[in-house]
TIPA-952923 format. One record per residue: x, y, z of N, C-alpha, C in turn. Coordinates in steps of 0.05 Angstrom, whole numbers, padded with zeros to 5 digits, always signed. Last residue first. Example, Ala and Ser with C-alpha at 12.3 -4.5 7.8 and 13.67 -1.06 7.14 Angstrom:
2
+00257-00045+00142+00273-00021+00143+00258+00001+00157;+00264-00114+00156+00246-00090+00156+00264-00066+00156;
% end
This chain:
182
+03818+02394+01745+03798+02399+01766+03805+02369+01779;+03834+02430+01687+03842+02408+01699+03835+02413+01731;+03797+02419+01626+03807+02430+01647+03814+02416+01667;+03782+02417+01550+03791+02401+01580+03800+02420+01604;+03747+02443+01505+03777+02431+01510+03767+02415+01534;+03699+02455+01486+03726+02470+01472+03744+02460+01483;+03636+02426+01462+03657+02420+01489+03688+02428+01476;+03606+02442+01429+03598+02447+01453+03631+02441+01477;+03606+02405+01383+03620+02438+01386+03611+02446+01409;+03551+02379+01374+03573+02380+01369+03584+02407+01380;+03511+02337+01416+03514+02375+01418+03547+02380+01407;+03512+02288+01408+03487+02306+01422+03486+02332+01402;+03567+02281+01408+03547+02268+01388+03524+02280+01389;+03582+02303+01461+03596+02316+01436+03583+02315+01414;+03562+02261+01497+03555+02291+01494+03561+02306+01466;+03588+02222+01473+03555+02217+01477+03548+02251+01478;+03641+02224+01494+03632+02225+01471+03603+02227+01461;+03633+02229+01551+03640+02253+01540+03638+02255+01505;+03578+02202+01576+03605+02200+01575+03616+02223+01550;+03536+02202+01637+03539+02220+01605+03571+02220+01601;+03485+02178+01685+03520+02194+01668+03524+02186+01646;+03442+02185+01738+03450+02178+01707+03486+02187+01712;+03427+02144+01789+03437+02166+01779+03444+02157+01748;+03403+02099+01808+03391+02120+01816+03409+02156+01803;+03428+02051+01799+03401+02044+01792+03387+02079+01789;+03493+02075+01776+03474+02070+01792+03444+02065+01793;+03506+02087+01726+03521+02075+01742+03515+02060+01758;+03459+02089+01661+03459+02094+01699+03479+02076+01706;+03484+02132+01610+03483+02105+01621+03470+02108+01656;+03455+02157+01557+03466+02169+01579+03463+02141+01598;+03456+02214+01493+03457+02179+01503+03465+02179+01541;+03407+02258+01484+03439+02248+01484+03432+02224+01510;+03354+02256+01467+03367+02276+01452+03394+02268+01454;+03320+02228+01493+03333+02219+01482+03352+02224+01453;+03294+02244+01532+03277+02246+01505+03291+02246+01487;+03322+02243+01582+03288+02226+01571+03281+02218+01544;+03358+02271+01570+03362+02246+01571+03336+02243+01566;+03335+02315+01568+03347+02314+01542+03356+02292+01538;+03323+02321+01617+03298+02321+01603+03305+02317+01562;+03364+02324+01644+03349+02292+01651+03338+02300+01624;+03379+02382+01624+03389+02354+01619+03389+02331+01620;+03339+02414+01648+03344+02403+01632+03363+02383+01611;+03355+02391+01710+03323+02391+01703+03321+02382+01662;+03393+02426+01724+03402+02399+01713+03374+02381+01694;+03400+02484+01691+03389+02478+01704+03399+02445+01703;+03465+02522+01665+03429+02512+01663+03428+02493+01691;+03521+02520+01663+03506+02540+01667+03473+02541+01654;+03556+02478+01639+03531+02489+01619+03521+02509+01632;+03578+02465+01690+03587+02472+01674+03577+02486+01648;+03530+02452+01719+03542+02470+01727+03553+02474+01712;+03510+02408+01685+03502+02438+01693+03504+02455+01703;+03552+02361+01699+03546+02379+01677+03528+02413+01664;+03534+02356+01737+03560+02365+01738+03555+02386+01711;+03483+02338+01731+03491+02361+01768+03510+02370+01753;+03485+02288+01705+03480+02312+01698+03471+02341+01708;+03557+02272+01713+03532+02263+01720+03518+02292+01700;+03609+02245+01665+03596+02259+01679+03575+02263+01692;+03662+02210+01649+03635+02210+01655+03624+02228+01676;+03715+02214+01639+03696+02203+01626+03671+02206+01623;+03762+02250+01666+03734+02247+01665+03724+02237+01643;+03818+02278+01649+03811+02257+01665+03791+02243+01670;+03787+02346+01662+03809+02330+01656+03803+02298+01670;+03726+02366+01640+03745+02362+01665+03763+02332+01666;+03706+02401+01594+03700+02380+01599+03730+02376+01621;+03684+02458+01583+03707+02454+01590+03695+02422+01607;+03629+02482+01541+03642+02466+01562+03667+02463+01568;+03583+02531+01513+03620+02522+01507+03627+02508+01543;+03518+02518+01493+03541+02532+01515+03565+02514+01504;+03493+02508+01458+03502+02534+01451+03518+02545+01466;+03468+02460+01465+03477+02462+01445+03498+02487+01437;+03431+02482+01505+03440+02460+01515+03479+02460+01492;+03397+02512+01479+03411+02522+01501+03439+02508+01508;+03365+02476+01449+03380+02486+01441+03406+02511+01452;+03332+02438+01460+03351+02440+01476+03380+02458+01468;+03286+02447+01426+03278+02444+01448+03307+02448+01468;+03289+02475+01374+03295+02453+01385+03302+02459+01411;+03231+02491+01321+03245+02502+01350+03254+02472+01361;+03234+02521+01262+03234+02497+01280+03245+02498+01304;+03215+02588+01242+03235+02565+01247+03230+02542+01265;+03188+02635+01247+03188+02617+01217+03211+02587+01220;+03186+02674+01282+03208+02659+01281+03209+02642+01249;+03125+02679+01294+03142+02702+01289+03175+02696+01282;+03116+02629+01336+03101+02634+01307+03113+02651+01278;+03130+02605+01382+03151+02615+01360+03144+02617+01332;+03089+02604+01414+03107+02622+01421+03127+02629+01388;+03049+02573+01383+03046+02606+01391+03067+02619+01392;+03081+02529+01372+03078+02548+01355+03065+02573+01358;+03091+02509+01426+03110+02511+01412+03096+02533+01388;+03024+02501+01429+03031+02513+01451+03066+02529+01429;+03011+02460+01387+03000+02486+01379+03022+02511+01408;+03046+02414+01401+03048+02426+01381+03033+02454+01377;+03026+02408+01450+03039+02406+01453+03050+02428+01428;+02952+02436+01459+02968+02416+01448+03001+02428+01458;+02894+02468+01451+02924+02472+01472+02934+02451+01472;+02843+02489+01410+02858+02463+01418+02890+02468+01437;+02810+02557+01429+02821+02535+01404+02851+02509+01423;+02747+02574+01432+02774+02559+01444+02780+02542+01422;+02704+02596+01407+02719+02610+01403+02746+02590+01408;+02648+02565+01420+02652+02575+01400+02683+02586+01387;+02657+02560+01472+02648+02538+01456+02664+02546+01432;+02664+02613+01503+02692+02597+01497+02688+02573+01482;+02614+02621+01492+02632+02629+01481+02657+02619+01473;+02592+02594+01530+02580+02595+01501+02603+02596+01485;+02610+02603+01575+02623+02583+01568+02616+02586+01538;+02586+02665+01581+02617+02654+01574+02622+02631+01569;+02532+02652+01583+02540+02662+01556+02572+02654+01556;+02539+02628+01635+02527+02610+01609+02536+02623+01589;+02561+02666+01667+02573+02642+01663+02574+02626+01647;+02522+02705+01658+02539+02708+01653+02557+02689+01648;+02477+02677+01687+02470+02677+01656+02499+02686+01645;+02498+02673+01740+02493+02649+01725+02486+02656+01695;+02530+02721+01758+02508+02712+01755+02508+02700+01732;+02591+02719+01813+02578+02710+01777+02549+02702+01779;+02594+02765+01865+02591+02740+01862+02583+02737+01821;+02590+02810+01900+02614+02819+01875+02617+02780+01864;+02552+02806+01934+02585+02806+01938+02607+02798+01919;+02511+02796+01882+02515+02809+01918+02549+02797+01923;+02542+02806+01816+02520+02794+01837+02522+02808+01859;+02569+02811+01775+02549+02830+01782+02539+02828+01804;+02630+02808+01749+02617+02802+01781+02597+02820+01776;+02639+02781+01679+02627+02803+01693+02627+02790+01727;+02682+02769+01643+02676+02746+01660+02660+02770+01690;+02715+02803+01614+02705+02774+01596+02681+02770+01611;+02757+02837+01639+02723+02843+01627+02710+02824+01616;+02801+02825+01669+02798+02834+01632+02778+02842+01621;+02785+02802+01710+02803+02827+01709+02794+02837+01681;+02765+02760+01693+02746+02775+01710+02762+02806+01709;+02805+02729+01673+02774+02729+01659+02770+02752+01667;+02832+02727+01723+02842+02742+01699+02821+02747+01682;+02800+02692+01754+02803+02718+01765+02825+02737+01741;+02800+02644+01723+02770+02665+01730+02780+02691+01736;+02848+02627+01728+02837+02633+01702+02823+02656+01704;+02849+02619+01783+02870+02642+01782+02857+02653+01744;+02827+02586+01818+02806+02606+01812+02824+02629+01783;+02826+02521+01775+02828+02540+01795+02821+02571+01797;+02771+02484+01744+02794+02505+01743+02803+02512+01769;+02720+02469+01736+02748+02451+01743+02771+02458+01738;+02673+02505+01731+02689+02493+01708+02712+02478+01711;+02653+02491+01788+02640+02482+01765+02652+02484+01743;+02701+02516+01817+02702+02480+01819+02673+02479+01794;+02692+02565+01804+02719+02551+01789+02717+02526+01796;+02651+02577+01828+02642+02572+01799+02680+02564+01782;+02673+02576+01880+02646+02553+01870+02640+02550+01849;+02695+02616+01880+02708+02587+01879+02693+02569+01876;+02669+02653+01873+02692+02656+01858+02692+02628+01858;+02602+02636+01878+02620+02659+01880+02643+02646+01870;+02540+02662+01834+02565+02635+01840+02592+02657+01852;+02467+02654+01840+02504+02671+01835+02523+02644+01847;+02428+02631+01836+02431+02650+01817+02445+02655+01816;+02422+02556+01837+02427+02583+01850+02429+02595+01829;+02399+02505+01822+02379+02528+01828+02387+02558+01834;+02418+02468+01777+02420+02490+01809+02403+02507+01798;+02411+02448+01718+02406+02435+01747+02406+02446+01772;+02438+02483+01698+02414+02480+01687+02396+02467+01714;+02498+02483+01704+02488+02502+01712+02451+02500+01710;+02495+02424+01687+02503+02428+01716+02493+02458+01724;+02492+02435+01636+02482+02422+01649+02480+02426+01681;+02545+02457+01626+02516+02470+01622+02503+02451+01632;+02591+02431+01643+02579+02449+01654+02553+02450+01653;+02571+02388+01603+02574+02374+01634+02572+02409+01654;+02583+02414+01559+02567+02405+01558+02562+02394+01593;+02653+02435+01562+02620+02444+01563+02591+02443+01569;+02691+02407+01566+02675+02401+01585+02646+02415+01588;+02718+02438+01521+02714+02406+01515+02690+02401+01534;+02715+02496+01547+02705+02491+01523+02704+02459+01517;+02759+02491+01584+02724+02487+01598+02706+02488+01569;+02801+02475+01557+02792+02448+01582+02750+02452+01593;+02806+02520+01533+02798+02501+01519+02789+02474+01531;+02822+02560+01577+02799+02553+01557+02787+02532+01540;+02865+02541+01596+02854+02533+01619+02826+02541+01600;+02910+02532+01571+02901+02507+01561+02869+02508+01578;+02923+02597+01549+02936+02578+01561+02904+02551+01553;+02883+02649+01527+02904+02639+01548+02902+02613+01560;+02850+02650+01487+02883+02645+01472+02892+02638+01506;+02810+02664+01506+02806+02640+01490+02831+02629+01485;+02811+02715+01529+02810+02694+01545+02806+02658+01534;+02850+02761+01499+02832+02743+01489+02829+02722+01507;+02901+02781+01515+02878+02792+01519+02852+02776+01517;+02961+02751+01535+02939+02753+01511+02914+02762+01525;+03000+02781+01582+02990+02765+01568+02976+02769+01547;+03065+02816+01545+03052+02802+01567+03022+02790+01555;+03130+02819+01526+03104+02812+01516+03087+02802+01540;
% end
């Protein structure tokens, strides 16, 4: 699936210049210039250029000007637009684009839940380095399952977590099929 065609559906970087509208238009009302080149009209919507330059690929977001630069009426009708059209990029709306076609609740760690561990003989406690190596993921998501307090997780250290083997199991039943000996 690649991206959405609609420069209103991609990502949060429409709806940031649709809230800030009003502060653009203005701003375009106030210069005097007639063209904007790439990066001067992505610091007037406070974007980087990379939105614009998909805008611009797709046809949304015309270069008419002298060196292939945005003429200012073009800019105005587009933000118009994205007034009219951007819809809210939330936490919750983001989750339901992707898994609109699913009809299901999406849990966030459900990766996490679906690998088979061999918990290492002798071990109580695991960090969450170790543990992703064994999960075969990232450790990234496992702080992030500590954060958000998906499974319980003590610091040894002011600077490291760990995860005792019952705390995991409570998490993510059926995840851990035996013991190995390491």
């Amino acid at each position: 699936m690649g991206k959405p065609r609609l420069p209103w559906k991609r990502g949060p970087a429409a709806w940031k210049v649709a809230t800030a509208a009003d502060e653009i238009l203005s701003e375009l009302d106030q210069t005097h210039r007639g063209f904007f080149s790439l990066r001067r009209a992505a610091r007037l919507f406070r974007l980087s250029t990379e939105p614009l330059r998909d805008w611009t690929k797709s046809g949304y977001l015309p270069r008419k000007g002298p060196r292939r630069q945005y003429d200012r009426k073009d800019l105005r009708q587009f933000v118009e637009m994205l007034c009219e059209r951007a819809e809210p990029f939330d936490p919750q709306n983001y989750e339901r684009r992707f898994y609109s076609k699913t009809h299901r609740r999406v849990f966030r760690f459900a990766k996490l839940g679906h690998r088979r561990i061999l918990w290492p003989c002798g071990r109580q406690c695991l960090s969450p380095v170790e543990i992703a190596r064994l999960a075969r993921c990232h450790p990234s998501l496992i702080r992030k399952a500590i954060y958000e307090r998906q499974v319980k997780a003590i610091r040894p250290t002011p600077f490291r977590w760990g995860i005792n083997k019952k705390d995991w199991e409570r998490a993510f039943p059926c995840s851990v099929v035996g013991s190995s000996h390491q």
